[in-house]
C-alpha positions, -999 to 999 in steps of 0.1 A, spaced: 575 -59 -29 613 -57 -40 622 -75 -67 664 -82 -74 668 -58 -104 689 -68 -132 718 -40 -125 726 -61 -95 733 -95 -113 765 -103 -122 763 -116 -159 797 -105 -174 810 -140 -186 778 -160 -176 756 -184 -195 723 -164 -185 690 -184 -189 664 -157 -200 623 -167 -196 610 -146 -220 574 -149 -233 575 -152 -267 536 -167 -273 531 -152 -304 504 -158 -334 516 -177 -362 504 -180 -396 523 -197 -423 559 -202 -401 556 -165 -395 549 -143 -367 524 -121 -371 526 -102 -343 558 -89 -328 551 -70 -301 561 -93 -272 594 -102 -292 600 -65 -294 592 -55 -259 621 -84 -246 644 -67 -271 656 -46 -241 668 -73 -218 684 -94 -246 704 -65 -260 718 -55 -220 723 -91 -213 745 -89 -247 761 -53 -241 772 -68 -205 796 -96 -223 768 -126 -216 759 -159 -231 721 -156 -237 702 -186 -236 662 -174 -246 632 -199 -237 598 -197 -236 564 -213 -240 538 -207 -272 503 -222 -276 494 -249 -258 509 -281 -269 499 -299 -237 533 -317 -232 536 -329 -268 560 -321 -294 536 -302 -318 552 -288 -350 526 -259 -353 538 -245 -319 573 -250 -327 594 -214 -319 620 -219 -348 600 -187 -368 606 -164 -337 644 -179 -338 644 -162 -376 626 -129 -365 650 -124 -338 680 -128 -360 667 -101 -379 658 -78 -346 694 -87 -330 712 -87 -369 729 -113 -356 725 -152 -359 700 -167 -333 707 -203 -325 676 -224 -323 679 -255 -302 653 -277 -306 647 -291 -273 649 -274 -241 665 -303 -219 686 -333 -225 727 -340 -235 723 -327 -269 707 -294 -255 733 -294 -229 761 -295 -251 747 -274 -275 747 -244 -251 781 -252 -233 795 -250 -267 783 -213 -268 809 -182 -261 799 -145 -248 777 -123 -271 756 -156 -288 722 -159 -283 704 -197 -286 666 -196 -281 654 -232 -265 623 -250 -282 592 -246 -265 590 -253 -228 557 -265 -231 567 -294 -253 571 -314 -219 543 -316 -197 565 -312 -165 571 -275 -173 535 -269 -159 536 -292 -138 567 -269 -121 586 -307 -122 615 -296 -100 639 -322 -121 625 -307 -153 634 -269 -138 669 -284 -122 675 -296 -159 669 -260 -171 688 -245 -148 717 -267 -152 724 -248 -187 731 -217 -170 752 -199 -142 725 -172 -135 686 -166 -142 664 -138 -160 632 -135 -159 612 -113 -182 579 -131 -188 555 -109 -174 526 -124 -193 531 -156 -172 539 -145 -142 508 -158 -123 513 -191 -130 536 -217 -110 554 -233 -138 585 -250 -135 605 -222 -156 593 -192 -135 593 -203 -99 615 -234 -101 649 -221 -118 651 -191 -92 658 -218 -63 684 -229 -80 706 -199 -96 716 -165 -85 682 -145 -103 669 -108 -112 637 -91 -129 644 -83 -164 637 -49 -180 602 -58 -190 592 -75 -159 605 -46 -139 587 -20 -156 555 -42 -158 555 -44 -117 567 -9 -114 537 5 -134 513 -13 -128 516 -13 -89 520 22 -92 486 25 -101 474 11 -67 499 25 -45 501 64 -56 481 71 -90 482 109 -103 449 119 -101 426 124 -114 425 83 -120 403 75 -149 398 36 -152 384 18 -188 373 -16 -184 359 -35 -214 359 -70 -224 334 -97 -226 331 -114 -190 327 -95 -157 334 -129 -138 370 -127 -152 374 -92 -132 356 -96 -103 385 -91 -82 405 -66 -100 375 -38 -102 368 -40 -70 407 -35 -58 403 -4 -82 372 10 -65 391 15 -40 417 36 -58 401 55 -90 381 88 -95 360 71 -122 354 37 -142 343 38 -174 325 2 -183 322 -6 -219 321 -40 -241 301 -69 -238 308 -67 -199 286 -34 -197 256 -57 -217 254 -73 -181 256 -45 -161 225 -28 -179 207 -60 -177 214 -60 -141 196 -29 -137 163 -39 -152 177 -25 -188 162 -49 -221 189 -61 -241 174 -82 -263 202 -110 -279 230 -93 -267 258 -114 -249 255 -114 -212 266 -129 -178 231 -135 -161 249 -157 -131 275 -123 -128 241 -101 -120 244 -102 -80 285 -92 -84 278 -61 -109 252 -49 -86 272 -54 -59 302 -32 -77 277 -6 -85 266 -4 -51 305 -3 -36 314 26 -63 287 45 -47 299 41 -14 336 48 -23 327 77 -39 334 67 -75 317 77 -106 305 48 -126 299 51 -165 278 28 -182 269 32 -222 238 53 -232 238 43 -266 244 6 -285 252 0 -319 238 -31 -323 229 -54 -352 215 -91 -357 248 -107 -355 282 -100 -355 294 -103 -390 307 -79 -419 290 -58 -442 261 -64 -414 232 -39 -412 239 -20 -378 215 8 -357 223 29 -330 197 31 -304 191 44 -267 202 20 -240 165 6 -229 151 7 -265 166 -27 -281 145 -51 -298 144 -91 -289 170 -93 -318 191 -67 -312 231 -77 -303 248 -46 -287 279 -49 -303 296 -14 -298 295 20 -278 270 45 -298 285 83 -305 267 98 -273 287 70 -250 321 81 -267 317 117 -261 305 108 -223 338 88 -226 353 120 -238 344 142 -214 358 119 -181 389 117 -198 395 150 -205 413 168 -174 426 132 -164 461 130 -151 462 90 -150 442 65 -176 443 29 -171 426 6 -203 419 -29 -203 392 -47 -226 382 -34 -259 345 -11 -262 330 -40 -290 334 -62 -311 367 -50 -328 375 -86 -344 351 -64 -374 359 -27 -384 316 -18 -381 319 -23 -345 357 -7 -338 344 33 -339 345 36 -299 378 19 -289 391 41 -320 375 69 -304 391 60 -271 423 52 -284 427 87 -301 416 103 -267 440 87 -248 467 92 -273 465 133 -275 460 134 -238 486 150 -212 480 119 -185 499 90 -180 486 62 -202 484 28 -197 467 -6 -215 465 -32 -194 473 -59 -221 456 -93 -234 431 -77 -267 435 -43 -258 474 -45 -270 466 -62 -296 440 -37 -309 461 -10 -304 491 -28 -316 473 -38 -351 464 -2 -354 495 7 -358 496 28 -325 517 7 -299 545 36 -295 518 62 -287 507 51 -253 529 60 -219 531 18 -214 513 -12 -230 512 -41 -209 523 -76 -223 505 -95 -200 466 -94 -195 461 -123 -169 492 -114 -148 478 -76 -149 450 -85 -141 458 -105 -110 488 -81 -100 459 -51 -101 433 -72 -76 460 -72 -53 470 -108 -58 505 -123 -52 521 -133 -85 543 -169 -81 569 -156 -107 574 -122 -92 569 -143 -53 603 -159 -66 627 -127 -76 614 -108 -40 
């Protein structure tokens, strides 16, 4: 696919309407995580540099087409007048006269971010009078939100009918690199796949059979992939209905020729709480009460050893239950592999950033995906409606 890049919009002068995704946690009217805000920082400030009016919207939580305070984007308005040192209008509605001349009273080089898009039900409904009102602020259209790119909402697929449109920074960067990975990966191609359902990527690991040396499977996804092979493992989470599709992937790696790494060792414990009492034990040894809940030591220096000599490493889903620092030790371990290796490394976004990013290590990976759904989807080879629209 070729998507319009943003170097061949014409924005000088414009009122540009920017979908961002800005669906970010919240805790007391403060963000709490800024890594999405900071990776649209990019866009905004070229949008700025190149004598535009910039007018931000984006959806957060899931308000289901009412007004709900709690989901209200006023407190990443604040954050980005900090970012940006500059005042960050907040309008708070997205459509409407008020909204309308709100942003016609704006002049080149101010930035208004709209209220949540998700406030009105017809934005995911793609309501093509809800997007014609959107679009009707604006002369052209950016669009940046990777992270909802596979979903046919009015903001994403509707406004590019209607106005002159481009891939922003982000979005360009996310297709580029991701798809990169399927069309000409440096090899060798090490794949990490965690996580807690196997149904979720179905389609996505068996697109990357097709295109990786070896898969590494970790997190509650591997529990089902053990017990598909006859392994006992006792109260640990597990897809039972998913039993038929992990065999089946097994059975296709072989084929392809791709090396398939499944945990040896379990630390496992009653139940996944703090200061819990935890055991490592040999994959086929767990008791009826035993919840695997992390990669033992001998699984992280497998992990170790297939990553070393790699010259690309893709990671998506986290190696246990990292929500609790007892059962963090092997996506640490990962995460400090990846980081002192030569390859190109990517995390394929959703809980994976946000480990990484609450660790304190989001500028020490080659690219860190925003969007874990879209990547997903993009990866398994799926057309995207956003990115459909810029082509």
């Amino acid at each position: 696919m070729t998507l319009k890049r943003l170097a061949d919009l014409a924005v000088k002068g414009k009122r540009v309407f920017c979908r961002v995704d800005f669906n970010v946690p919240l805790h007391d009217g403060k963000v709490t995580d800024a890594l999405r805000v900071e990776a649209a920082m990019p866009t905004i400030q070229y949008l700025l540099k190149e004598g535009a009016t910039v007018i931000l919207a984006s959806h957060l939580g899931r308000p289901d087409g009412q007004a709900v305070e709690k989901y209200s984007l006023e407190p990443v308005a604040i954050l980005l007048s900090k970012l940006l040192n500059k005042e960050v209008i907040f309008v708070h509605d997205c459509i409407g006269p008020k909204v309308q001349a709100r942003i016609e009273s704006l002049v080149p080089g101010q930035v208004a971010l709209l209220e949540n898009l998700r406030f009105h039900a017809e934005e995911e409904a793609n309501d093509p009078d809800f997007a014609a009102q959107l679009a009707s602020l604006a002369d052209v259209y950016v669009d940046d939100a990777f992270a909802v790119a596979h979903r046919a909402h009015a903001s994403v697929v509707g406004i590019p009918k209607l106005l002159p449109s481009a891939a922003g920074l982000l979005l360009q960067a996310e297709v580029d690199t991701l798809t990169g990975l399927l069309r000409a990966p440096k090899r060798p191609f090490v794949a990490v796949i965690g996580g807690a359902k196997i149904s979720d990527k179905i389609a996505f690991m068996q697109n990357l059979l097709k295109k990786a040396d070896t898969i590494i499977i970790g997190g509650a996804m591997a529990n089902t992939f053990l017990a598909a092979q006859g392994h006992e493992m006792g109260a640990s989470k597990q897809e039972k209905k998913a039993f038929k599709e992990a065999l089946s992937i097994l059975k296709s790696a072989k084929q392809h020729g791709v090396e398939v790494i499944l945990p040896v060792d379990l630390v496992v414990a009653d139940k996944p709480e703090a200061d819990v009492k935890t055991r490592i034990v040999t994959v086929g040894q767990l008791e009826s009460h035993d919840m695997a809940l992390d990669h033992g030591p001998a699984t992280s220096t497998l992990t170790n050893e297939a990553l070393h000599g790699a010259a690309t490493i893709f990671w998506n889903g986290t190696l246990g239950y990292t929500e609790l620092p007892e059962f963090r030790a092997a996506s640490q371990a990962l995460a400090q592999t990846m980081m002192h290796s030569k390859a190109l490394t990517v995390i394929g976004g959703g809980d994976t950033a946000g480990f990484v990013d609450s660790s304190g290590w989001h500028d020490k990976f080659g690219f860190i995906s925003t969007g874990g759904g879209a990547a997903l989807e993009l990866l398994a080879g799926k057309h995207l409606p956003a990115i459909s629209a810029l082509s």
